[in-house]
Gaussian input, Z-matrix of N, CA and C with variables (Angstrom, degrees):
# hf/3-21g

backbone

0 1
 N
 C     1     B1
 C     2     B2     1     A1
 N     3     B3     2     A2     1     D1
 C     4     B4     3     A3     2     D2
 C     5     B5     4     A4     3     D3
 N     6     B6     5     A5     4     D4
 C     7     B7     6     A6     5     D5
 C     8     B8     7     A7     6     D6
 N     9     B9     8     A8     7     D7
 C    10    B10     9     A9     8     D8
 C    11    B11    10    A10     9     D9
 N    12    B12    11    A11    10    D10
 C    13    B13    12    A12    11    D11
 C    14    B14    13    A13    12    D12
 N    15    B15    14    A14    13    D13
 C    16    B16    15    A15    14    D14
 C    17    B17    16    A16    15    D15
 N    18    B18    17    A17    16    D16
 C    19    B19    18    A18    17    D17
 C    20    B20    19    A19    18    D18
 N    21    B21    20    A20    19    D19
 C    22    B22    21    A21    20    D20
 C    23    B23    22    A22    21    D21
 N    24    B24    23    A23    22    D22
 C    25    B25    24    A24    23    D23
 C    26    B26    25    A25    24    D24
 N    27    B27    26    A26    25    D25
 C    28    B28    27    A27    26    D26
 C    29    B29    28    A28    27    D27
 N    30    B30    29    A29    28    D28
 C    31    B31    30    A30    29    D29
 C    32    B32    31    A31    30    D30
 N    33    B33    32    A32    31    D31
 C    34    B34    33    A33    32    D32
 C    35    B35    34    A34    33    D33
 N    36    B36    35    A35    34    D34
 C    37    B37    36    A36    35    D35
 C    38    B38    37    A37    36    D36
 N    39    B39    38    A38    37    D37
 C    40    B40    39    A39    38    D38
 C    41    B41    40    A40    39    D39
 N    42    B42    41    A41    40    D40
 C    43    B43    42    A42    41    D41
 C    44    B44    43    A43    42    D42
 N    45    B45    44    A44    43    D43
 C    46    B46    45    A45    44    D44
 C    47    B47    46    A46    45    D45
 N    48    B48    47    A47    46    D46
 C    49    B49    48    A48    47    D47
 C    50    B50    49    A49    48    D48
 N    51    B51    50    A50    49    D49
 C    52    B52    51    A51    50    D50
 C    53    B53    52    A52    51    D51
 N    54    B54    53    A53    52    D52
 C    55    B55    54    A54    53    D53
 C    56    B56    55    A55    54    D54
 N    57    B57    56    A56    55    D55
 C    58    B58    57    A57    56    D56
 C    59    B59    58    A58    57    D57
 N    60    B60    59    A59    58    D58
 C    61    B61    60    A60    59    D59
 C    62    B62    61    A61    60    D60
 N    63    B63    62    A62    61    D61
 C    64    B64    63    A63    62    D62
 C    65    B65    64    A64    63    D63
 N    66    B66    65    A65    64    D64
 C    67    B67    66    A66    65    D65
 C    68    B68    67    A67    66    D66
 N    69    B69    68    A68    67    D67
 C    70    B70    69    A69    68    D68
 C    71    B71    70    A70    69    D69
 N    72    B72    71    A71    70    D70
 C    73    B73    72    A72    71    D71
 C    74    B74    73    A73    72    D72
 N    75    B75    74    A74    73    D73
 C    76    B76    75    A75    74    D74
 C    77    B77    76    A76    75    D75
 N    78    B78    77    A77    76    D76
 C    79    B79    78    A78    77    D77
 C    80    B80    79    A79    78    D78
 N    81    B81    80    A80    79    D79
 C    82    B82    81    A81    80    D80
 C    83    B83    82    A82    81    D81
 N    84    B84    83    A83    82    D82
 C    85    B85    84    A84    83    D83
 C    86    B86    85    A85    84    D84
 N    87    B87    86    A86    85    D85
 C    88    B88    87    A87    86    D86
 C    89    B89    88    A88    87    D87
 N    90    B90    89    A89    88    D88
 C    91    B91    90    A90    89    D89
 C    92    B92    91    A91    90    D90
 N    93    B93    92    A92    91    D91
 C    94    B94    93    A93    92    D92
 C    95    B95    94    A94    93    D93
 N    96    B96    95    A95    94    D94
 C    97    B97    96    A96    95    D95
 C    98    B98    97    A97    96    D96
 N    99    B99    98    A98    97    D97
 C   100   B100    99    A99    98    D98
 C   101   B101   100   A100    99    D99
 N   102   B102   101   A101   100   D100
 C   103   B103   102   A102   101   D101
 C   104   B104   103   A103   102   D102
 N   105   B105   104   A104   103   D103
 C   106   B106   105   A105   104   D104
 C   107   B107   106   A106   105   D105
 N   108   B108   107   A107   106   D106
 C   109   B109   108   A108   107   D107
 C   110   B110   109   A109   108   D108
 N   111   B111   110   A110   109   D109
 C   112   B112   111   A111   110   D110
 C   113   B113   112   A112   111   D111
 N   114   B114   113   A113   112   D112
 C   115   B115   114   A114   113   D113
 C   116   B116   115   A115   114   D114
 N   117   B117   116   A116   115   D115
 C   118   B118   117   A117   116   D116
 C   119   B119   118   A118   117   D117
 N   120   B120   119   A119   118   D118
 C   121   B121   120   A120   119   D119
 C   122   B122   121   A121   120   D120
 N   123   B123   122   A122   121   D121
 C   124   B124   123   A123   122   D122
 C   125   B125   124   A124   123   D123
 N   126   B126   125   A125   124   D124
 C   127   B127   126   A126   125   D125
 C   128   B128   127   A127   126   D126
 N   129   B129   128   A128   127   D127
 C   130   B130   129   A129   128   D128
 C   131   B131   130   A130   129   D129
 N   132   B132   131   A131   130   D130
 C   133   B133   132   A132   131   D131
 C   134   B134   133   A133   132   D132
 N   135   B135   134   A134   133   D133
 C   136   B136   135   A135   134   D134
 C   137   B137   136   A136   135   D135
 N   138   B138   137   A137   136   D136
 C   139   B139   138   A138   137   D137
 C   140   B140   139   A139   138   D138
 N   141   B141   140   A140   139   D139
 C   142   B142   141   A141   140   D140
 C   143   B143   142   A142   141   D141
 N   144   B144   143   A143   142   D142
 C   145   B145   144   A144   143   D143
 C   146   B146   145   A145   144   D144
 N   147   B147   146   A146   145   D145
 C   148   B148   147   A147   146   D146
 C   149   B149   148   A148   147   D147
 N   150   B150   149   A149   148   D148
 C   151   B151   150   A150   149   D149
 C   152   B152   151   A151   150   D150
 N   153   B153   152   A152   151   D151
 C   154   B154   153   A153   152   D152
 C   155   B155   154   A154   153   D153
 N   156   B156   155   A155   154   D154
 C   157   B157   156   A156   155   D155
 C   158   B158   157   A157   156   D156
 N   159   B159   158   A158   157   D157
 C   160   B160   159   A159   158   D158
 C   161   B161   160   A160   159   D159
 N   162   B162   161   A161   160   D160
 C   163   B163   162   A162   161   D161
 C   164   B164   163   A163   162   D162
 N   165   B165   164   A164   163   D163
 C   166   B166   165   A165   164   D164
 C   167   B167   166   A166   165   D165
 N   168   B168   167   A167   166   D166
 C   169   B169   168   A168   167   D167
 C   170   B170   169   A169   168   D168
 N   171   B171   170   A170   169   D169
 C   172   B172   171   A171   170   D170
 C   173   B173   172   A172   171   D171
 N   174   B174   173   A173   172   D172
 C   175   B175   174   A174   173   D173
 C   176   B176   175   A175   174   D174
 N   177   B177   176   A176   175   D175
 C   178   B178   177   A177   176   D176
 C   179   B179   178   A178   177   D177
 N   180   B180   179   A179   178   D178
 C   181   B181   180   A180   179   D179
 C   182   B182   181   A181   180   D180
 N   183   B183   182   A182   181   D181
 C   184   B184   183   A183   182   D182
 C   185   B185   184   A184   183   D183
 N   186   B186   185   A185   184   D184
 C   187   B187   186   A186   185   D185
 C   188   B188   187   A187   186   D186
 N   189   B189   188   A188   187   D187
 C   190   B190   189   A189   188   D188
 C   191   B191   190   A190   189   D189
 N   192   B192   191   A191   190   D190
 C   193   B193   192   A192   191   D191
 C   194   B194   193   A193   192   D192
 N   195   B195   194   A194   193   D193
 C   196   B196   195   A195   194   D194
 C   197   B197   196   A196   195   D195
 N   198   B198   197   A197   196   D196
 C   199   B199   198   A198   197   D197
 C   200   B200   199   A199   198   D198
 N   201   B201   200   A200   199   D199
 C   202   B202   201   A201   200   D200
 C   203   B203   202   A202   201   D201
 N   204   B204   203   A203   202   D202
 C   205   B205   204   A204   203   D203
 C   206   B206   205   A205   204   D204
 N   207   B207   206   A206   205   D205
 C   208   B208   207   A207   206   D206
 C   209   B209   208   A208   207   D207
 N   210   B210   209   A209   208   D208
 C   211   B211   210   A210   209   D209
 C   212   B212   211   A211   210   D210
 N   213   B213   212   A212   211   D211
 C   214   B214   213   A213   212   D212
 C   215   B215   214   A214   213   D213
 N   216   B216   215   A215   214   D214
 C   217   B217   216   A216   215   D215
 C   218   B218   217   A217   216   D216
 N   219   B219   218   A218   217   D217
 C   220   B220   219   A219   218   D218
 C   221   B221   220   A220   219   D219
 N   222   B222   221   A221   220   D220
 C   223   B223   222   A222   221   D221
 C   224   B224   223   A223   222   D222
 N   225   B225   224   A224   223   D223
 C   226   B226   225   A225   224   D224
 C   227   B227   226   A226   225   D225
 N   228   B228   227   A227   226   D226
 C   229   B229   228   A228   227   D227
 C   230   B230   229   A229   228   D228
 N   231   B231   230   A230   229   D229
 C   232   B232   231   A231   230   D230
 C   233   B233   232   A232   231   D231
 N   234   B234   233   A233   232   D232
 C   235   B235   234   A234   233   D233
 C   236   B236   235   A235   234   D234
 N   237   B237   236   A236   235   D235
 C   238   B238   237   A237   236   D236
 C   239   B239   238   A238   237   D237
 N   240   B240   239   A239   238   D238
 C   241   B241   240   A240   239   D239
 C   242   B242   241   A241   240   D240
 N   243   B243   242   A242   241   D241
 C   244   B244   243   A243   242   D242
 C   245   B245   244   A244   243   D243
 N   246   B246   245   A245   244   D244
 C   247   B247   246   A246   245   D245
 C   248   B248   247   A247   246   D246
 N   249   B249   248   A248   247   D247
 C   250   B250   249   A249   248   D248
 C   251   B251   250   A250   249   D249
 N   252   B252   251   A251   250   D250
 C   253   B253   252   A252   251   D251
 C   254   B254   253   A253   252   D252
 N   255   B255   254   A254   253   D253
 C   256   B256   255   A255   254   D254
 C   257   B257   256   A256   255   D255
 N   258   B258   257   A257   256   D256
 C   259   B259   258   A258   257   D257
 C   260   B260   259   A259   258   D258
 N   261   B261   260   A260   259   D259
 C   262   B262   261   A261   260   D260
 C   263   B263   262   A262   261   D261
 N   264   B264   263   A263   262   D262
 C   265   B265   264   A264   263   D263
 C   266   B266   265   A265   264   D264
 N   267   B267   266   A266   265   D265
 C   268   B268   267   A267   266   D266
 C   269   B269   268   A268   267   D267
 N   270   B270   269   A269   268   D268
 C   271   B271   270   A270   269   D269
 C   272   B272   271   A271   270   D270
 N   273   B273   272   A272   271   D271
 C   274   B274   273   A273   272   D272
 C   275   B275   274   A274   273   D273
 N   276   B276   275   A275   274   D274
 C   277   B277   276   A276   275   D275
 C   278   B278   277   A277   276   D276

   B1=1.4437
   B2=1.5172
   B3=1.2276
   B4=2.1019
   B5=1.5588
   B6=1.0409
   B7=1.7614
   B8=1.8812
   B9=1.6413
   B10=1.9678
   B11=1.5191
   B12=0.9605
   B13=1.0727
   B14=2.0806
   B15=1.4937
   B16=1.5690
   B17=1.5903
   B18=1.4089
   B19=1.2807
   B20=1.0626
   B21=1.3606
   B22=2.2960
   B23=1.6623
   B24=1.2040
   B25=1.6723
   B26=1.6129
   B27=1.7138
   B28=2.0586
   B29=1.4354
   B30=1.9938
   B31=1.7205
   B32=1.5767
   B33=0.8457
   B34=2.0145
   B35=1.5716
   B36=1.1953
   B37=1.6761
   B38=1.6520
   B39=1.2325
   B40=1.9525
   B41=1.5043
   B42=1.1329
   B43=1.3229
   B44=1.5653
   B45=1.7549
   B46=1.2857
   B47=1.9101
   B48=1.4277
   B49=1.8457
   B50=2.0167
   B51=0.9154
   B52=1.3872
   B53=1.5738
   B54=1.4028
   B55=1.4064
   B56=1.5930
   B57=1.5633
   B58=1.0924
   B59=1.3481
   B60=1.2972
   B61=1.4443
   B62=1.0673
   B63=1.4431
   B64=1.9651
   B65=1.7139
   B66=1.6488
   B67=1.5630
   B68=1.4571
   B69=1.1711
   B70=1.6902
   B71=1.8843
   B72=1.5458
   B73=1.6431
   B74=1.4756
   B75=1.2423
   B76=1.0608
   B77=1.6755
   B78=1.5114
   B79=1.5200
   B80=1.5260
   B81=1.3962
   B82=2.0028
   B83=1.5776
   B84=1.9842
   B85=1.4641
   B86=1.7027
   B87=1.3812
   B88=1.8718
   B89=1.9343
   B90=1.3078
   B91=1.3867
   B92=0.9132
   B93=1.3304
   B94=1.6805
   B95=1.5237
   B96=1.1792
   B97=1.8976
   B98=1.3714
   B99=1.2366
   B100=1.8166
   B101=1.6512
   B102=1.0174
   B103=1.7231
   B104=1.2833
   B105=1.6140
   B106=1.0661
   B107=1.6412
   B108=1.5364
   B109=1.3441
   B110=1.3710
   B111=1.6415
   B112=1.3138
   B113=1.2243
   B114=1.8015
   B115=1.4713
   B116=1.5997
   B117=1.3850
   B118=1.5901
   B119=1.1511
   B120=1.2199
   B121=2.0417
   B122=1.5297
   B123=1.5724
   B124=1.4348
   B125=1.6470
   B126=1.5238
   B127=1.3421
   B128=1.5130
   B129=1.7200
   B130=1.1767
   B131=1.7696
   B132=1.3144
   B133=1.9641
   B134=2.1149
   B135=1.1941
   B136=1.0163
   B137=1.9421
   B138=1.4994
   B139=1.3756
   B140=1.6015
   B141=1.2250
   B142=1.5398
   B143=1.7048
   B144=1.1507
   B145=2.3272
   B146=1.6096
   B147=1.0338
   B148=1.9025
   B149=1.6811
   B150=1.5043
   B151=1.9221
   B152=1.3354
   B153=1.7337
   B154=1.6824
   B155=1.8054
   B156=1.0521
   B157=1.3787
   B158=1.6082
   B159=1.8827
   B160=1.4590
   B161=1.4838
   B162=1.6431
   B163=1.3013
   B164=1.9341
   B165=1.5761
   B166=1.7461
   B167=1.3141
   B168=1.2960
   B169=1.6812
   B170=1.8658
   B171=1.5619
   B172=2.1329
   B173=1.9975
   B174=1.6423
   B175=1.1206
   B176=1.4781
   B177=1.4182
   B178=1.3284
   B179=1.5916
   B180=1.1010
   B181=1.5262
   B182=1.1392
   B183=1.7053
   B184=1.3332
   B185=1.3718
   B186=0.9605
   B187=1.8817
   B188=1.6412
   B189=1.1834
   B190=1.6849
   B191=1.5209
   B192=1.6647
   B193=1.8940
   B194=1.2551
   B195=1.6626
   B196=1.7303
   B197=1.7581
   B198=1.2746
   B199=1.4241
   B200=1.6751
   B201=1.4132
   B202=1.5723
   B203=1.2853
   B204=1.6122
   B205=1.8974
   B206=1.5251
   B207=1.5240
   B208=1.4915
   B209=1.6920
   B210=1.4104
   B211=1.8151
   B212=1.6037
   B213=1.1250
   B214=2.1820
   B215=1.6399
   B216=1.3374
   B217=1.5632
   B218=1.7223
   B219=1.4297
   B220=1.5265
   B221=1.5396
   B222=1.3513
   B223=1.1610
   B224=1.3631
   B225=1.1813
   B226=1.2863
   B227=1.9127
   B228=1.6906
   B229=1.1809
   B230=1.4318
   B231=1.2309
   B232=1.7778
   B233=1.3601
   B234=1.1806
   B235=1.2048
   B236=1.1897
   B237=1.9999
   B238=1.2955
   B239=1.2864
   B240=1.7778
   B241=1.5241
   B242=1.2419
   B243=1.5798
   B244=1.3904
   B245=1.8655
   B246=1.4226
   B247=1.7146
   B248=1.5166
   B249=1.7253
   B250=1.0086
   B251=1.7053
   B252=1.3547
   B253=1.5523
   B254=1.9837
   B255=1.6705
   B256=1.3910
   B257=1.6730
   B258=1.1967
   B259=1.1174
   B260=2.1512
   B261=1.4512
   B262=1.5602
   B263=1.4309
   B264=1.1607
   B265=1.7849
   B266=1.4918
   B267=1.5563
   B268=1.1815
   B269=1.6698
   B270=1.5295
   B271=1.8564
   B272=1.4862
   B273=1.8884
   B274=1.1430
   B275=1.6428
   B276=1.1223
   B277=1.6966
   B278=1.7040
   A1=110.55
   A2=98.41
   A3=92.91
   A4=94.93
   A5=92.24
   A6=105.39
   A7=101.30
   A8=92.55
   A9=92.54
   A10=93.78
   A11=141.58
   A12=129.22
   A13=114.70
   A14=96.01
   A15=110.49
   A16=88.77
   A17=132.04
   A18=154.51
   A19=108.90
   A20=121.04
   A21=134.66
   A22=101.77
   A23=128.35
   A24=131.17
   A25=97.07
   A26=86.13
   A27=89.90
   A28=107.06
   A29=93.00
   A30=81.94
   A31=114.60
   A32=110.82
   A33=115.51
   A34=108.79
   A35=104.06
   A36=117.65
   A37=105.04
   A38=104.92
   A39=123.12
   A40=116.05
   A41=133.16
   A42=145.31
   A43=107.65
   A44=100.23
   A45=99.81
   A46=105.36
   A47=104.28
   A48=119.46
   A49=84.06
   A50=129.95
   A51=145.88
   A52=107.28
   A53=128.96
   A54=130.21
   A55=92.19
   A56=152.76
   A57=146.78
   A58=112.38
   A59=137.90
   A60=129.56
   A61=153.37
   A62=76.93
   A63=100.13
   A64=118.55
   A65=98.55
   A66=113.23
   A67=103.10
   A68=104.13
   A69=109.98
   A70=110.82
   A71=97.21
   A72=95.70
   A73=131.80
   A74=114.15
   A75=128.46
   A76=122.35
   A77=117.46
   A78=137.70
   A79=80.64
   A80=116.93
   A81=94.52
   A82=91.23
   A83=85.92
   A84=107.44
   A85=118.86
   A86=114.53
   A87=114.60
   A88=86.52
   A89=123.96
   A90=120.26
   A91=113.38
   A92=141.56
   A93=147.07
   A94=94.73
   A95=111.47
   A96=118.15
   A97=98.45
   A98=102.82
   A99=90.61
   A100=119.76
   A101=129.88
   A102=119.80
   A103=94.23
   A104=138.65
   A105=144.03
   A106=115.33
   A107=116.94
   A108=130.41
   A109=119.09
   A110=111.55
   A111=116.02
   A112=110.16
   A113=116.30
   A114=135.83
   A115=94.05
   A116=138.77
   A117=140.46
   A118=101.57
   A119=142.75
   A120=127.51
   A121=117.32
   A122=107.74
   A123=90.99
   A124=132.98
   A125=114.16
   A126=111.47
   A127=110.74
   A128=112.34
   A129=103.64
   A130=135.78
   A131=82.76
   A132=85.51
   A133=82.47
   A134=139.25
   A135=135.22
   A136=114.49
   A137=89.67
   A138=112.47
   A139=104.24
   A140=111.42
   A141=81.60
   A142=134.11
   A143=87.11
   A144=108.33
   A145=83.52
   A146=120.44
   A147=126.79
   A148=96.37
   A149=93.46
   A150=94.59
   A151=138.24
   A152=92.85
   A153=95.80
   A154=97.36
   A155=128.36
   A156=130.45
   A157=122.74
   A158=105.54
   A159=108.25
   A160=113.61
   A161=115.48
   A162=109.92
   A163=101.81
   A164=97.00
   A165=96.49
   A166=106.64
   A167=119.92
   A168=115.65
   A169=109.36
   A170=96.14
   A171=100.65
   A172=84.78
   A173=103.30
   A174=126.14
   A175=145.20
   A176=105.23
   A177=137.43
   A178=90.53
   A179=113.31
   A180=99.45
   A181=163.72
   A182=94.10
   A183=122.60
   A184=111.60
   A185=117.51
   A186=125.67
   A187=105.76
   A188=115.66
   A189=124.86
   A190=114.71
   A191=105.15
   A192=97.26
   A193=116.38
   A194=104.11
   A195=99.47
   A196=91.45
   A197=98.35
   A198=105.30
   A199=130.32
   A200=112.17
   A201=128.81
   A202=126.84
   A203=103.10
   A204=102.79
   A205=76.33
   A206=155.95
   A207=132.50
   A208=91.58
   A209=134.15
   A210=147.80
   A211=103.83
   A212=111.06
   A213=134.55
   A214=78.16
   A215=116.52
   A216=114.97
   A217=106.03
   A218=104.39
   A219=99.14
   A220=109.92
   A221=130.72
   A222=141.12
   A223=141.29
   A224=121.26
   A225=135.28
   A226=115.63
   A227=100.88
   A228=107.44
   A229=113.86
   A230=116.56
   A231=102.54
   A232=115.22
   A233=144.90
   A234=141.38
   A235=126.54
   A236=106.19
   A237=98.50
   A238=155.39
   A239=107.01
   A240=141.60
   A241=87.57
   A242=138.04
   A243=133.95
   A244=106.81
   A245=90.46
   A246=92.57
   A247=107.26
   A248=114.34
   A249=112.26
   A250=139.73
   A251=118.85
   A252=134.92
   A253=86.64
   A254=120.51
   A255=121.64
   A256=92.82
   A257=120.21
   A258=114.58
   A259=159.45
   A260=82.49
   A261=131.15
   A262=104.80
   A263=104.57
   A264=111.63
   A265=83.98
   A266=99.97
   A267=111.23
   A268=145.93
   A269=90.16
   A270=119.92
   A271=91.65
   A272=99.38
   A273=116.81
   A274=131.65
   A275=144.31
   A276=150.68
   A277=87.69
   D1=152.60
   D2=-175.79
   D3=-114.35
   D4=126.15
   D5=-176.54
   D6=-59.22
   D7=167.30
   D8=-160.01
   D9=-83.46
   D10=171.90
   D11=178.70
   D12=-117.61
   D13=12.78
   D14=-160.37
   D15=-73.21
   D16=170.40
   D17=165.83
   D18=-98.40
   D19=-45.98
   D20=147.31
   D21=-19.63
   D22=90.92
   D23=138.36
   D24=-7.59
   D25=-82.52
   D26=-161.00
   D27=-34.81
   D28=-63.77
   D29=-161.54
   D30=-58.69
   D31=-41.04
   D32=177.28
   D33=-40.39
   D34=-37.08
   D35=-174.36
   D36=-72.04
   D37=-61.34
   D38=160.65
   D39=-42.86
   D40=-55.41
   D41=159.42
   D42=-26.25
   D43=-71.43
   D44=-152.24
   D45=-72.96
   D46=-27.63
   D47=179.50
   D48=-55.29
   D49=-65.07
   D50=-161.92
   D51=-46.97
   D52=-62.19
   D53=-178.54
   D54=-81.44
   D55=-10.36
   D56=160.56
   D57=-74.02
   D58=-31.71
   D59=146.91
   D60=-98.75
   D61=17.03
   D62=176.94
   D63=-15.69
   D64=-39.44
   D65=-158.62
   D66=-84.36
   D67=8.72
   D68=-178.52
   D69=-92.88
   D70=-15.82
   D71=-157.42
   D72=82.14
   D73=147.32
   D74=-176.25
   D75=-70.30
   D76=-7.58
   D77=-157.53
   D78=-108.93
   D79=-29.06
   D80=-151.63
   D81=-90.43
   D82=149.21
   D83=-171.29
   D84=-41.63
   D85=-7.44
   D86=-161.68
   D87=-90.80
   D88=-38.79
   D89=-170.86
   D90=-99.38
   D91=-8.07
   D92=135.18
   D93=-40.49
   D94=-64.16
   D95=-159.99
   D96=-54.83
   D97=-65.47
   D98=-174.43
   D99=-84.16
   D100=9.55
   D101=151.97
   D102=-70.59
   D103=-79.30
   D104=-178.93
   D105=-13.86
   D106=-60.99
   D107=154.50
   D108=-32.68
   D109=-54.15
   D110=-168.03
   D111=-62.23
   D112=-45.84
   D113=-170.43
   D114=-65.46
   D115=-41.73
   D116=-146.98
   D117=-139.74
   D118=61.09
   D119=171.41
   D120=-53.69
   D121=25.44
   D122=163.38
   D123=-93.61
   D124=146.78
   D125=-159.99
   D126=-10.05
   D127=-68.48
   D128=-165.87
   D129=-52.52
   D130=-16.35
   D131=-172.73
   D132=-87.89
   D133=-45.31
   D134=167.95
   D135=-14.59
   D136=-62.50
   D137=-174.29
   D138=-68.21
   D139=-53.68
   D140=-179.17
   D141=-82.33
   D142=15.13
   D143=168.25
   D144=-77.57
   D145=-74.72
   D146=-179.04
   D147=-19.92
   D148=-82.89
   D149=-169.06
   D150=-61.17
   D151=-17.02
   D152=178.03
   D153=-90.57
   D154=-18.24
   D155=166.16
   D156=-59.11
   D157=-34.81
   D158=177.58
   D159=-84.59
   D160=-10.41
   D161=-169.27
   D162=-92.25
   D163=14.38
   D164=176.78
   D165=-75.56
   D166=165.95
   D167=162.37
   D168=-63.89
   D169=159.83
   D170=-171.41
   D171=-33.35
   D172=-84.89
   D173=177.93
   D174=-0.98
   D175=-43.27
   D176=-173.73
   D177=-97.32
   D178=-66.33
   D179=174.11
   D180=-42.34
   D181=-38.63
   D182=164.03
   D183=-80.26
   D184=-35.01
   D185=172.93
   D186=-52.34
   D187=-56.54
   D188=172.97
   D189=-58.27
   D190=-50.03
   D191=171.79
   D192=-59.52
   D193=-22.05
   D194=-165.34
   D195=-70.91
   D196=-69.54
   D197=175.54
   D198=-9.46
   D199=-71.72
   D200=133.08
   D201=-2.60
   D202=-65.14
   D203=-155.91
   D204=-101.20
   D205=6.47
   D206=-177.27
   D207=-105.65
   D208=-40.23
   D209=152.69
   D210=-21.79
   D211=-63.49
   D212=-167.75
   D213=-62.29
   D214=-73.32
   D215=-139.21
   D216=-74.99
   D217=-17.45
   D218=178.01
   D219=-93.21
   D220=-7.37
   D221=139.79
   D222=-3.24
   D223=-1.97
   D224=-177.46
   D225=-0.01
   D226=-59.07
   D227=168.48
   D228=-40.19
   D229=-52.43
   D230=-172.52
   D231=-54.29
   D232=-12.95
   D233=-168.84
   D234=-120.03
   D235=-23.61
   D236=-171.83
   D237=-51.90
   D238=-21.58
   D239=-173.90
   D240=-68.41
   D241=-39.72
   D242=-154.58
   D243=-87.00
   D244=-9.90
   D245=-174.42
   D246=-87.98
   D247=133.78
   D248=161.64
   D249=-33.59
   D250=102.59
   D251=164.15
   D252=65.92
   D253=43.62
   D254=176.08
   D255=-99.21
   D256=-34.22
   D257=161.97
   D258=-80.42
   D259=4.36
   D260=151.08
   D261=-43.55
   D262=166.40
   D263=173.11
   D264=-106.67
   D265=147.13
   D266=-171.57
   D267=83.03
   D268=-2.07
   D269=175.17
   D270=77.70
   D271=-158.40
   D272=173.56
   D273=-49.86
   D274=102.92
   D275=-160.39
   D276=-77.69

């Protein structure tokens, strides 16, 4: 998977749910929800990434969060600015 490259939490968060259900299609209600999200981050489009996510099977779901939170955590980019002198020329001193 190629990590998201956004500085956006949400969208990074959306991204990574997105190449984790690829196998769902582009029609099913979870990738409607989050373009919609992507286009509008207000609560409500928020909320329905939540509900079209609970109406997955346990299985399917958790397979995609796993998917998700293992995408975020290998991410390096999301954090790096936050790492001491990682953003320096030359990485960490």
């Amino acid at each position: 998977m190629t990590p998201a490259t956004s500085a956006d939490p949400e969208a990074r968060l959306f991204d990574a749910i997105t190449r984790a259900a690829t196998g769902l299609g582009p029609d099913h209600p979870l990738a409607l929800a989050i373009a919609r999200a992507k286009a509008d981050p207000a609560p409500e489009s928020m909320a329905a990434v939540h509900a079209a996510l609970e109406t997955l099977p346990a299985a399917e779901r958790d397979r995609i969060l796993a998917e998700a939170h293992h995408a975020m955590r290998m991410d390096l980019s999301a954090i790096w600015s936050l790492l001491p002198g990682a953003a320096q020329a030359g990485g960490i001193q």
